[in-house]
N, CA, C and O atoms as CSV, one atom per row, in Angstrom:
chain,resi,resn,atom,element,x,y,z
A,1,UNK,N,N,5.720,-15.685,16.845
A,1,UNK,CA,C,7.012,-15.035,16.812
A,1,UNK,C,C,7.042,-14.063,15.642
A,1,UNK,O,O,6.345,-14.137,14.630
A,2,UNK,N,N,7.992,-13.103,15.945
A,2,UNK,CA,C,7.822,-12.058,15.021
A,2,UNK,C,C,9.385,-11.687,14.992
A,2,UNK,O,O,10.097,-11.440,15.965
A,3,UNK,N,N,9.730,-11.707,13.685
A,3,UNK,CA,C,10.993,-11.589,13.331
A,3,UNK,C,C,11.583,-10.129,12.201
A,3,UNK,O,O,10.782,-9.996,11.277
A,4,UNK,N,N,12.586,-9.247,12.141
A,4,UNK,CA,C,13.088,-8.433,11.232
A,4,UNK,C,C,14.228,-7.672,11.305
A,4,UNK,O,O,14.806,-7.420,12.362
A,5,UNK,N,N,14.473,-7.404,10.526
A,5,UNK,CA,C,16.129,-6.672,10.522
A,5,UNK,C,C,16.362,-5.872,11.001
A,5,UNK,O,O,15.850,-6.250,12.054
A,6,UNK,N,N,16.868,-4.608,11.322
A,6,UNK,CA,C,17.090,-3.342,11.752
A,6,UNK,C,C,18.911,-3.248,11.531
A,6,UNK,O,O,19.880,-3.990,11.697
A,7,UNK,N,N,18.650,-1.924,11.085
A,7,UNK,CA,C,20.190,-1.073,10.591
A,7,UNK,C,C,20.232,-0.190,11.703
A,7,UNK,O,O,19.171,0.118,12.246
A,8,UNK,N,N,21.659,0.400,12.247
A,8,UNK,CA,C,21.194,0.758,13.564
A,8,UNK,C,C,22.730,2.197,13.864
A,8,UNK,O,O,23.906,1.852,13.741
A,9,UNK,N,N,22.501,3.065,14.083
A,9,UNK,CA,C,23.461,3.979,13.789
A,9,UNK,C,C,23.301,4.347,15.300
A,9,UNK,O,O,22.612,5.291,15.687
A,10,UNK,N,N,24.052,3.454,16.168
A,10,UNK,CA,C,23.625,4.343,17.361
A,10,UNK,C,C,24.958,5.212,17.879
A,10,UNK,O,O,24.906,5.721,18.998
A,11,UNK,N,N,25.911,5.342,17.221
A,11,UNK,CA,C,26.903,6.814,17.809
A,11,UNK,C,C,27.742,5.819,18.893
A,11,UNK,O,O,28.464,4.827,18.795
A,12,UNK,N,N,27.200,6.704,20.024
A,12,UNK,CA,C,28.353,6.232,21.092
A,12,UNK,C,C,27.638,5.285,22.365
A,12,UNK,O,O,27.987,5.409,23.539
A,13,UNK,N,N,26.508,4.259,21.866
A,13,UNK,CA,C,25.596,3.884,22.555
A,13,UNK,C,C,25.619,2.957,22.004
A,13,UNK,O,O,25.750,2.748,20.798
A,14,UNK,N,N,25.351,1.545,23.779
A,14,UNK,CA,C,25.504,0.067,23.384
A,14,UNK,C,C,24.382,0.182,22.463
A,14,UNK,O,O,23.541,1.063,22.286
A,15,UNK,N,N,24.605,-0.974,21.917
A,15,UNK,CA,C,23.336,-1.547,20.848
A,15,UNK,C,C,22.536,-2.032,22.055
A,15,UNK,O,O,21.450,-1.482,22.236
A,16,UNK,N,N,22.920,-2.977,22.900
A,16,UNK,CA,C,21.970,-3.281,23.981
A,16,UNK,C,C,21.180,-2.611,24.723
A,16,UNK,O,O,20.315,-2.998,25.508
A,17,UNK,N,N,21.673,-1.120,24.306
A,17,UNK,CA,C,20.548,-0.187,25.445
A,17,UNK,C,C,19.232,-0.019,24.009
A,17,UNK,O,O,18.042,0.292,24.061
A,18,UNK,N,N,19.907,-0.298,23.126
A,18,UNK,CA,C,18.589,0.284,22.097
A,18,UNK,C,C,17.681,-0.762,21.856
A,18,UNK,O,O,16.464,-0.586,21.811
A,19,UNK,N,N,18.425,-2.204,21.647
A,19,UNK,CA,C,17.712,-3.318,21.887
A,19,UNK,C,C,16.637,-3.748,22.623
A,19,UNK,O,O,15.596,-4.310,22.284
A,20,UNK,N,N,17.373,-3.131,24.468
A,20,UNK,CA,C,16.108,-3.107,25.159
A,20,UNK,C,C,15.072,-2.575,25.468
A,20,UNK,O,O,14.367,-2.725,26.465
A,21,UNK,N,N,14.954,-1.828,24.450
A,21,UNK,CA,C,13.450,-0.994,24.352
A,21,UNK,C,C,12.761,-2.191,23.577
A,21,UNK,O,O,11.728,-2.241,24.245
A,22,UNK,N,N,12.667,-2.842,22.960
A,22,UNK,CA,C,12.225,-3.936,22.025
A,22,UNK,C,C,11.958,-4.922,23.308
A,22,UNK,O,O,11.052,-5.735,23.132
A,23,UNK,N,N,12.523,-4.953,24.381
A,23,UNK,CA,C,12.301,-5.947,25.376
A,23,UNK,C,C,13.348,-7.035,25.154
A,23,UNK,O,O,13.251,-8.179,25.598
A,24,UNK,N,N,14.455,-6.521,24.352
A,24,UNK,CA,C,15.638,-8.078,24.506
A,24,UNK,C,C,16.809,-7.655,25.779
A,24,UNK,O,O,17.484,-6.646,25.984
A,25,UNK,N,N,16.687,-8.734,26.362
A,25,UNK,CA,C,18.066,-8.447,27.438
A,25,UNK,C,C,18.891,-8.396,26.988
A,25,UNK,O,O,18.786,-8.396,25.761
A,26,UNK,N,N,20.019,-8.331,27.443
A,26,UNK,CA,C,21.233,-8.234,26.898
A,26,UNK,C,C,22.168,-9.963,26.609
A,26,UNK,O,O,22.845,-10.395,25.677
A,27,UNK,N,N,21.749,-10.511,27.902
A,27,UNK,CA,C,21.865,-11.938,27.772
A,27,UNK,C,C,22.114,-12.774,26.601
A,27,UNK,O,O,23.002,-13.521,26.190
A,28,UNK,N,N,20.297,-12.094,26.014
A,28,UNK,CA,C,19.991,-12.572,24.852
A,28,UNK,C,C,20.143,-11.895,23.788
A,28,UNK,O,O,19.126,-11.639,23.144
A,29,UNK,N,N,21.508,-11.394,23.279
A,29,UNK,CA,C,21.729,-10.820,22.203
A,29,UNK,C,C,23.125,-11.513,21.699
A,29,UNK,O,O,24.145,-11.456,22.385
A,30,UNK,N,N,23.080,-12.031,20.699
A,30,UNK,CA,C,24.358,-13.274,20.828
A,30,UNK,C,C,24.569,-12.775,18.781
A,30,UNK,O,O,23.687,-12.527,17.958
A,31,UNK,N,N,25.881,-12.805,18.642
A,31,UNK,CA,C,26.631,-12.659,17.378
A,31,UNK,C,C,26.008,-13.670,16.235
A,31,UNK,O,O,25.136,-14.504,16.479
A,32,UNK,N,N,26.493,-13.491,15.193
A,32,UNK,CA,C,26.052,-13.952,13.873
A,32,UNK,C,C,27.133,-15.411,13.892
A,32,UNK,O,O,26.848,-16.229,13.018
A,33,UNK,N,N,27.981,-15.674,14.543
A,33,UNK,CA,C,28.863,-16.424,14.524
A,33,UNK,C,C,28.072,-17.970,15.600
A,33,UNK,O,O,28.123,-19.153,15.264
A,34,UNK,N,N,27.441,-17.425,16.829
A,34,UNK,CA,C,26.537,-18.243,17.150
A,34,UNK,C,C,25.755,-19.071,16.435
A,34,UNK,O,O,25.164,-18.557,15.486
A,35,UNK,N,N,25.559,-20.473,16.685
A,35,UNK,CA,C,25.115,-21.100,15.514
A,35,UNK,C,C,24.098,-21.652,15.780
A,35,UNK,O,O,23.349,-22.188,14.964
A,36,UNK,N,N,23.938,-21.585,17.027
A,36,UNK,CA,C,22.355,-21.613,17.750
A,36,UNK,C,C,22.065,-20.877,19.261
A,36,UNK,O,O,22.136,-21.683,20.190
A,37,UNK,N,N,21.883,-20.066,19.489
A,37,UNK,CA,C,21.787,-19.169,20.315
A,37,UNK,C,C,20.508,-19.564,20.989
A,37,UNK,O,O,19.422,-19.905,20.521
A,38,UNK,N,N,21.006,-19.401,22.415
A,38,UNK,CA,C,19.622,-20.290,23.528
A,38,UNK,C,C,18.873,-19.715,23.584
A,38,UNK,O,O,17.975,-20.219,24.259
A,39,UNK,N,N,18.435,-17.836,22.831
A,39,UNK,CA,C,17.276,-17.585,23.033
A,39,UNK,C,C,16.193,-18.118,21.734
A,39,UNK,O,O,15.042,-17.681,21.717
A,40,UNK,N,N,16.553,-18.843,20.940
A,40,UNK,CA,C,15.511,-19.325,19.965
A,40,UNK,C,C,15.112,-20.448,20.265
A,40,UNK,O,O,14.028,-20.757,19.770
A,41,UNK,N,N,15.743,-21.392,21.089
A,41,UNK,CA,C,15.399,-22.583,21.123
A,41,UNK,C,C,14.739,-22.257,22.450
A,41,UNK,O,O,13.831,-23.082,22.555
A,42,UNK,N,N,14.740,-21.447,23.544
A,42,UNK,CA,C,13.722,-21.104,24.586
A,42,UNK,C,C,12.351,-20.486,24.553
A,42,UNK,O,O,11.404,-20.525,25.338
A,43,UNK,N,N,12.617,-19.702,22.994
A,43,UNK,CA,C,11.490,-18.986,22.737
A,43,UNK,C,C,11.727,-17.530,23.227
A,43,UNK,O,O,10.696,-17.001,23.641
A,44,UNK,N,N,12.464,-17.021,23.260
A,44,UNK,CA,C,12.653,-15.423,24.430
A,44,UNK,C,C,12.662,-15.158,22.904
A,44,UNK,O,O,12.671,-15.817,21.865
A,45,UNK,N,N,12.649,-13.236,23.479
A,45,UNK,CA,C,12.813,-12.549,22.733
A,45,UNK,C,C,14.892,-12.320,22.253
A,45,UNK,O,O,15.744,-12.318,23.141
A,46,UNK,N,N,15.033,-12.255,21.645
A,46,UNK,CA,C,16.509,-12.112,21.288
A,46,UNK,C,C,17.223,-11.425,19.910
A,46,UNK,O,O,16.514,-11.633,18.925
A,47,UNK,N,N,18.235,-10.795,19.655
A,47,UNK,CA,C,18.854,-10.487,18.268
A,47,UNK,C,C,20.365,-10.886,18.590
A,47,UNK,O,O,21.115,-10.852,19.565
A,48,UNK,N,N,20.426,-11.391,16.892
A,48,UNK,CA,C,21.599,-11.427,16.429
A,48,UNK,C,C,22.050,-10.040,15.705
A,48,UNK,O,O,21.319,-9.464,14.900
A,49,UNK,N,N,23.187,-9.626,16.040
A,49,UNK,CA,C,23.904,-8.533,16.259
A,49,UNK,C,C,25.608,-8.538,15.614
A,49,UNK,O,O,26.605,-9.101,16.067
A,50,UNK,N,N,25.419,-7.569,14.251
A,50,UNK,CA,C,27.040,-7.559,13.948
A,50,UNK,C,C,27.398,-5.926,14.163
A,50,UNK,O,O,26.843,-5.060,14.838
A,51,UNK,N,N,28.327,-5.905,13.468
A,51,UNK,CA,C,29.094,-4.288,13.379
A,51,UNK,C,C,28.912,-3.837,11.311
A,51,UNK,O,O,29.320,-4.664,10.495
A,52,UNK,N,N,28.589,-3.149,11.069
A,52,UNK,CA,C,28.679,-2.151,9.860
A,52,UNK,C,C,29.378,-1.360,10.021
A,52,UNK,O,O,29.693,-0.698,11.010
A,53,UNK,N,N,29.822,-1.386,8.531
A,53,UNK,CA,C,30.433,0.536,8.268
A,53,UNK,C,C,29.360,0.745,7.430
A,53,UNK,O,O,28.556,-0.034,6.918
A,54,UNK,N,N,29.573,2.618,7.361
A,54,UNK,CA,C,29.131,3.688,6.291
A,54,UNK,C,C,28.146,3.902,7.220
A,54,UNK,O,O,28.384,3.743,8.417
A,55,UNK,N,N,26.840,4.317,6.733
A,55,UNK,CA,C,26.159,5.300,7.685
A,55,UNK,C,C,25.262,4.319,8.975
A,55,UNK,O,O,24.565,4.934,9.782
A,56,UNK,N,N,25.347,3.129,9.033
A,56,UNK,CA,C,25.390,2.243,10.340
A,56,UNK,C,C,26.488,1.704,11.300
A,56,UNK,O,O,27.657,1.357,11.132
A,57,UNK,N,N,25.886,1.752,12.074
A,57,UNK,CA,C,27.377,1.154,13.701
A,57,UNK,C,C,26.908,-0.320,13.364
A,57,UNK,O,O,27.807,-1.142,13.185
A,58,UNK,N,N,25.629,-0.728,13.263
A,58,UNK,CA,C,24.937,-2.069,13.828
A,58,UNK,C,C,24.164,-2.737,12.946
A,58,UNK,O,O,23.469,-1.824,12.500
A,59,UNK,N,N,23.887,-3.541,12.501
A,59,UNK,CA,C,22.881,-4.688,12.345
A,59,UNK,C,C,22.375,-5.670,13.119
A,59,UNK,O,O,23.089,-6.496,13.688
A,60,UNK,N,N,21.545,-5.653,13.166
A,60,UNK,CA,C,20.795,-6.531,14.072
A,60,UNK,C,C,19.519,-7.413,13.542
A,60,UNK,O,O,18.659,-6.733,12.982
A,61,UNK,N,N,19.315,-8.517,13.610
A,61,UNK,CA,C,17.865,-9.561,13.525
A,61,UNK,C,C,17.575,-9.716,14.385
A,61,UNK,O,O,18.478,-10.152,15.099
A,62,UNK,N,N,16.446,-9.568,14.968
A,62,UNK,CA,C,15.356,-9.191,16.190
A,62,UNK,C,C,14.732,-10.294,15.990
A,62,UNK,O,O,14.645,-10.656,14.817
A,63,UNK,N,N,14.103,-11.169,17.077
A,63,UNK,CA,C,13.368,-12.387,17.273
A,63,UNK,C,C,12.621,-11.488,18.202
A,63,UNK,O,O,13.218,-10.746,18.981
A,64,UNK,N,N,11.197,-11.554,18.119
A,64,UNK,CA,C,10.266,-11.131,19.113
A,64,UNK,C,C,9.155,-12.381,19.462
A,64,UNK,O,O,8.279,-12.574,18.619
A,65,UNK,N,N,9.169,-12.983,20.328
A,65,UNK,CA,C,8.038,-13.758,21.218
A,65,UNK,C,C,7.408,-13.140,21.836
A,65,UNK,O,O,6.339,-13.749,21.826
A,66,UNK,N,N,7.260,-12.087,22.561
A,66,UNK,CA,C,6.795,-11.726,23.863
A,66,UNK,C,C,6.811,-10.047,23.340
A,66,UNK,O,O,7.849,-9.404,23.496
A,67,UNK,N,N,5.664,-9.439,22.754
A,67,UNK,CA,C,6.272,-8.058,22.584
A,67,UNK,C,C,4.389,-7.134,21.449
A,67,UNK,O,O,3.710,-7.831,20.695
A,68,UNK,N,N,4.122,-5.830,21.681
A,68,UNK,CA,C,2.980,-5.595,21.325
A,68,UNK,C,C,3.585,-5.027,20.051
A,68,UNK,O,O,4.320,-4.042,20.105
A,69,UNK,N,N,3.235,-5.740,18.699
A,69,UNK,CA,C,3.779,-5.005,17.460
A,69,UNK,C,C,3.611,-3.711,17.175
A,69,UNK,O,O,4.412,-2.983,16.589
A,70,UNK,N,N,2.324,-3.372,17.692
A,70,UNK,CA,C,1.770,-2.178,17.341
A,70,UNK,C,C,2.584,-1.205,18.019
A,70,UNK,O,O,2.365,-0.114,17.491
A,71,UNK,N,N,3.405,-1.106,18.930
A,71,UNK,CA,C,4.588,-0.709,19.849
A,71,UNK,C,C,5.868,-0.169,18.899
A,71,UNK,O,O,6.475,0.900,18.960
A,72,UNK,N,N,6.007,-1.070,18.193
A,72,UNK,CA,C,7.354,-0.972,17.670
A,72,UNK,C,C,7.275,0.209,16.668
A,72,UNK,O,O,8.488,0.355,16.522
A,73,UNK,N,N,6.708,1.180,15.853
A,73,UNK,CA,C,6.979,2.113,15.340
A,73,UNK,C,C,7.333,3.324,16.571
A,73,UNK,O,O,8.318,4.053,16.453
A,74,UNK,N,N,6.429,3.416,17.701
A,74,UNK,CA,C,6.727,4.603,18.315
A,74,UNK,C,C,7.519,4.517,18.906
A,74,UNK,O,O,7.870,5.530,19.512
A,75,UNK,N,N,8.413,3.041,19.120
A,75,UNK,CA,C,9.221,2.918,20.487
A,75,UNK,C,C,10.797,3.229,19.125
A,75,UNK,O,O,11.868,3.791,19.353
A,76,UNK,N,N,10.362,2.679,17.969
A,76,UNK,CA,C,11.349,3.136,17.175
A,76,UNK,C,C,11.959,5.022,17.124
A,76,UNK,O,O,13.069,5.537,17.265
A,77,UNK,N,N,10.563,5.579,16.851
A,77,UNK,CA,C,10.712,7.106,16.678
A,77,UNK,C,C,11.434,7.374,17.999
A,77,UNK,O,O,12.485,7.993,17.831
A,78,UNK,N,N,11.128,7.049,19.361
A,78,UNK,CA,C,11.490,7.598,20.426
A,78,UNK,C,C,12.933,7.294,20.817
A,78,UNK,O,O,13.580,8.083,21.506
A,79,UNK,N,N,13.403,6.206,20.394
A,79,UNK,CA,C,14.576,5.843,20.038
A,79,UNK,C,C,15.149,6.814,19.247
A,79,UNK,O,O,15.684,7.731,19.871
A,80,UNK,N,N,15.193,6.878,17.709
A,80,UNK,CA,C,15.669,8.494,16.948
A,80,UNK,C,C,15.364,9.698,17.536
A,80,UNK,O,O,15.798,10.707,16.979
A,81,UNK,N,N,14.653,9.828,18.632
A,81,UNK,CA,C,14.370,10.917,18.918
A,81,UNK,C,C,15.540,11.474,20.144
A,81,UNK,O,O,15.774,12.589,20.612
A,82,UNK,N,N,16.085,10.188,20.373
A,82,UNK,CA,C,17.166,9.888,21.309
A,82,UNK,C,C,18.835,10.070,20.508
A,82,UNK,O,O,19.866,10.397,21.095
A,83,UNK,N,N,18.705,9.779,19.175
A,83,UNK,CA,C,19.790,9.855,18.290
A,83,UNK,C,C,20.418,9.000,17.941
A,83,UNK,O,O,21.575,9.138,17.546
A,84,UNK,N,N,19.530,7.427,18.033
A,84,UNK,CA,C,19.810,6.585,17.419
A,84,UNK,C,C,19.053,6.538,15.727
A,84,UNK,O,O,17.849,6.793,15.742
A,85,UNK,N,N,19.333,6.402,15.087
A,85,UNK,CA,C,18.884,6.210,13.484
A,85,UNK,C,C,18.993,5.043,13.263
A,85,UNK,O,O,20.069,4.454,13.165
A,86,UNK,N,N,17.906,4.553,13.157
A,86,UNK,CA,C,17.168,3.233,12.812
A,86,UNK,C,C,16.841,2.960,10.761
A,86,UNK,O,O,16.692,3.895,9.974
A,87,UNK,N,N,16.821,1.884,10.488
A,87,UNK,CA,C,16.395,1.418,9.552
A,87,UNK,C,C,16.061,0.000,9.728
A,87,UNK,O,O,16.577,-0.816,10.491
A,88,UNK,N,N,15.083,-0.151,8.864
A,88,UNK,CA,C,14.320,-1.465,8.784
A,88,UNK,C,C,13.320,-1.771,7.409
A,88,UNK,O,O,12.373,-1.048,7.097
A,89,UNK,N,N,13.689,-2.837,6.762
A,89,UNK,CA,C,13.477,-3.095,5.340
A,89,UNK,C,C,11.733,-3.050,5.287
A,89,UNK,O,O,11.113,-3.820,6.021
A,90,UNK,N,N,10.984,-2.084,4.357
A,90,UNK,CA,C,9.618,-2.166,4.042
A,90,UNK,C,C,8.954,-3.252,3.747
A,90,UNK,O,O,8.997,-3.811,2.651
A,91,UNK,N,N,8.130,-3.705,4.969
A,91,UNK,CA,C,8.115,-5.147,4.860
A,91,UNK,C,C,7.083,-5.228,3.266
A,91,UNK,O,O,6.427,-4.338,2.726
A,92,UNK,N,N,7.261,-6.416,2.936
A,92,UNK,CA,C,6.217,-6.611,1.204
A,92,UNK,C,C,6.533,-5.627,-0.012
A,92,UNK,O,O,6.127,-5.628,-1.174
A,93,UNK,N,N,7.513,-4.686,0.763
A,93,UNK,CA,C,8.440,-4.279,-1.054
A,93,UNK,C,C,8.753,-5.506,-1.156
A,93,UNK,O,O,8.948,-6.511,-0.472
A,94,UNK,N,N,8.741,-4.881,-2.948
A,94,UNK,CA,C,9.366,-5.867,-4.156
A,94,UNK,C,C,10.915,-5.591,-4.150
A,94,UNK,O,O,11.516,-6.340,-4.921
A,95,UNK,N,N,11.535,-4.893,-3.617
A,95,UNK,CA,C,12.556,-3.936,-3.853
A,95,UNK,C,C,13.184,-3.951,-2.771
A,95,UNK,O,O,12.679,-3.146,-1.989
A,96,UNK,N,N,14.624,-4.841,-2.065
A,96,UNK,CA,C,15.023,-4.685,-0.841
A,96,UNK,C,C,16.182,-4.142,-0.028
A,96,UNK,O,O,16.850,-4.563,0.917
A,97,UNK,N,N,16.143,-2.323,-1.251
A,97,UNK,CA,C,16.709,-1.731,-0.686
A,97,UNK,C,C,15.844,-0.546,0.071
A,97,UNK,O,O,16.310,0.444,0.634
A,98,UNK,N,N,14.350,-0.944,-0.080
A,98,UNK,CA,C,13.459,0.105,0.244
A,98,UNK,C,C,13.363,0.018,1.369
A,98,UNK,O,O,12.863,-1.053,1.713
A,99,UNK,N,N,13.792,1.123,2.693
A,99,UNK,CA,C,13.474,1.147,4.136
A,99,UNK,C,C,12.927,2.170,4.438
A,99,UNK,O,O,12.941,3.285,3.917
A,100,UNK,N,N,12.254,1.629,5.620
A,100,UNK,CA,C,11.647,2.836,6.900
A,100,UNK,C,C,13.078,2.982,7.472
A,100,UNK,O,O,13.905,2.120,7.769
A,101,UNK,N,N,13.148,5.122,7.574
A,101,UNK,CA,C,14.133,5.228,8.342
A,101,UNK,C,C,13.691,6.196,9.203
A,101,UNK,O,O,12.804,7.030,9.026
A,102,UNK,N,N,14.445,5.992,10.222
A,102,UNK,CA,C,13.843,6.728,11.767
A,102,UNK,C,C,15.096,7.734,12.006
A,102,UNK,O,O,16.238,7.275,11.970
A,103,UNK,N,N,14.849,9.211,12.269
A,103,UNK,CA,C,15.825,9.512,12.439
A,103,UNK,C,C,15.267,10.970,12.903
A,103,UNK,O,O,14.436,11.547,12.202
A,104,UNK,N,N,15.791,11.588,14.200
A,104,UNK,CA,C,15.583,12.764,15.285
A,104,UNK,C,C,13.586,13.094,15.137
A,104,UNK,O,O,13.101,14.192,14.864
A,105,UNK,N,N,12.784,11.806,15.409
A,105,UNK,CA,C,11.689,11.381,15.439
A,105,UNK,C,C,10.613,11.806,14.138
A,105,UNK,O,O,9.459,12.230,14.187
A,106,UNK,N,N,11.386,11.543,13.123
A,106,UNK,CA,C,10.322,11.269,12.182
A,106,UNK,C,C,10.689,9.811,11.644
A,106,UNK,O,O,11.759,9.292,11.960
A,107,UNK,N,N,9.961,9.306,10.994
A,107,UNK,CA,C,9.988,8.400,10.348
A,107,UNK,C,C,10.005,8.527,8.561
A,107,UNK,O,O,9.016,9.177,8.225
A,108,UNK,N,N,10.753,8.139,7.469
A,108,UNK,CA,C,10.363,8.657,5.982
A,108,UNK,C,C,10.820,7.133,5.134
A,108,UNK,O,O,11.012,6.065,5.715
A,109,UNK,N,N,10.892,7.281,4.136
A,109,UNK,CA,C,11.448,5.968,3.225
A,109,UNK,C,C,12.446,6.258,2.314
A,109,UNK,O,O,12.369,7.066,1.389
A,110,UNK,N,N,13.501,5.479,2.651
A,110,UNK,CA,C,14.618,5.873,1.778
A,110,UNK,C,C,14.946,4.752,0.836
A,110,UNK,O,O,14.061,3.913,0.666
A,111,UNK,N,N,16.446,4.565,-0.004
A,111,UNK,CA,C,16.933,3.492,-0.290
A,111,UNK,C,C,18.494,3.348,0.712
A,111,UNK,O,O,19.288,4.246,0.995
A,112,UNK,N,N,18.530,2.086,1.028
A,112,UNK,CA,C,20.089,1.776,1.464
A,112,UNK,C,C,20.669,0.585,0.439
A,112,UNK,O,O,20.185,-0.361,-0.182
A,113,UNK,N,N,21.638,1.026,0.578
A,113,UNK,CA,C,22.563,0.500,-1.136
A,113,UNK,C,C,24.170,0.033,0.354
A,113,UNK,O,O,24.613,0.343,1.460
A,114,UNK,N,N,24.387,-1.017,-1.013
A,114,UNK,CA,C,25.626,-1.563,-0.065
A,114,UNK,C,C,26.772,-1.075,-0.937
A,114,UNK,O,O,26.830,-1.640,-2.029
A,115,UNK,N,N,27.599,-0.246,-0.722
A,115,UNK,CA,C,28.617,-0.067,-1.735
A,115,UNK,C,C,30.051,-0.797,-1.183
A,115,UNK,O,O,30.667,-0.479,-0.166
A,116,UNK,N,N,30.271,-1.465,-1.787
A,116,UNK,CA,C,31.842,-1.763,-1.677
A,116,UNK,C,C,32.003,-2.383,0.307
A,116,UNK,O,O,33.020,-2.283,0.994
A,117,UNK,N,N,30.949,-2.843,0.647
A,117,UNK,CA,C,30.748,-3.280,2.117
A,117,UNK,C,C,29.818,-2.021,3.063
A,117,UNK,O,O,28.942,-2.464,3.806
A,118,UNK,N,N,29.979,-0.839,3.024
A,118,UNK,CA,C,29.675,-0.013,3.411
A,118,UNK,C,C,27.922,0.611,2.843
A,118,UNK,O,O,27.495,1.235,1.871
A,119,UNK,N,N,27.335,0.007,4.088
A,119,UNK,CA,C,26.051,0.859,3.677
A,119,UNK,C,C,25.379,1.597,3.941
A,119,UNK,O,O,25.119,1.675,5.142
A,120,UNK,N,N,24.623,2.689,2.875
A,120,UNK,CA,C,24.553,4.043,2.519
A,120,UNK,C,C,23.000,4.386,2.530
A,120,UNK,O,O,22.117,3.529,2.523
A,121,UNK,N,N,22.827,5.519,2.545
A,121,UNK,CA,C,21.773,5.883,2.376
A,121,UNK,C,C,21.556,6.749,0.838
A,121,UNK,O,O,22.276,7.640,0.388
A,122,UNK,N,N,20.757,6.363,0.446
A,122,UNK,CA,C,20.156,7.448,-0.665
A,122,UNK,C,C,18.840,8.514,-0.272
A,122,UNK,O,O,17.671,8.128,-0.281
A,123,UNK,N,N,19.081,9.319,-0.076
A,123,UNK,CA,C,17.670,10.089,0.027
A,123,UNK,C,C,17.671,11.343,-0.749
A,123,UNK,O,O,18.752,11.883,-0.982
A,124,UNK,N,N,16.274,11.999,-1.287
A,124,UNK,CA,C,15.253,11.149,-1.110
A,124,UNK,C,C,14.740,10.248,-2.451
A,124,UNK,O,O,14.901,10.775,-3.551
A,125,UNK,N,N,14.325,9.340,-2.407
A,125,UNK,CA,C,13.949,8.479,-3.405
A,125,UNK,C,C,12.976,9.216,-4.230
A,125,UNK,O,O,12.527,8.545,-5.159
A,126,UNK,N,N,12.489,10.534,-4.125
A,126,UNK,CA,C,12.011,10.930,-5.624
A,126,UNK,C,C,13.151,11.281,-6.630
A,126,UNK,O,O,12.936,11.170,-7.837
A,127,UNK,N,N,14.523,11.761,-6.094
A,127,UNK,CA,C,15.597,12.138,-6.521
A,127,UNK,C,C,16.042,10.692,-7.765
A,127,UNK,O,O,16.546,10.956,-8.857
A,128,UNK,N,N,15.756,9.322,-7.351
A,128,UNK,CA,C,16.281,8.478,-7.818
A,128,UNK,C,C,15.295,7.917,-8.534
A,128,UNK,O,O,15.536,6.743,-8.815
A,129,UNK,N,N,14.225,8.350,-8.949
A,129,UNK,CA,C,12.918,7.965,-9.855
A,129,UNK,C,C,12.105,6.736,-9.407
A,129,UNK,O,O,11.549,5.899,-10.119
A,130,UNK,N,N,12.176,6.840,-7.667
A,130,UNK,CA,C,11.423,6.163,-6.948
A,130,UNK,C,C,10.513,6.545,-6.799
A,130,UNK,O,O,10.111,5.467,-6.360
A,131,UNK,N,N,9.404,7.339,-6.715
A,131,UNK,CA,C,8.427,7.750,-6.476
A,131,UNK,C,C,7.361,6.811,-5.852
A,131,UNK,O,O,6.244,7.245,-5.569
């Protein structure tokens, strides 16, 4: 199983249509309030799914069972390339505001900062003595 976050700015588009490029049904996409959701204890692929403000619509935790990892960057870009804007935390930073962000099909690394509930983007991180 393969598990990770995603920040998810999709505009005027279910989260479930973006989801199912990842291969989760819709079935299996159950709230943060769920306290055990039948796609983990079946093994499916599934995310838990809230609402954000500031420059995300969505959050989401992705459970993947069934799915080719090596997949998930391009199916991400093609997604932004669609006009959803994706983020997802750099996996093995020390640092966990450091993300891959996907957005009108490139991919770059930013910081996202939570201000006051609302989270933001900083770019670009040479600006902020990230280098």
């Amino acid at each position: 199983m393969m598990s990770f976050s995603l920040l998810l700015n999709c505009r005027l588009r279910d989260p479930a249509e973006v989801l199912a490029v990842l291969g989760i049904p819709q079935a299996d996409i159950s709230s943060y309030a769920d306290k055990s959701p039948e796609f983990l204890s079946m093994r499916r692929n599934g995310a838990l799914v809230s609402t954000t403000t500031g420059a995300f619509t969505h959050a989401a935790d992705v459970f993947l069972y069934k799915y080719d990892a090596t997949k998930i960057d391009s199916e991400l870009l093609t997604l932004s390339r669609q006009g959803v804007d994706i983020a997802m935390p750099v996996p093995d930073d020390p640092d966990p505001e450091v993300y891959w962000y996907w957005q009108m099909g490139q991919r770059r690394v930013l910081r996202v900062i939570d201000l006051d509930g609302d989270l933001e983007l900083v770019d670009p991180l040479a600006n902020h003595g990230l280098e």
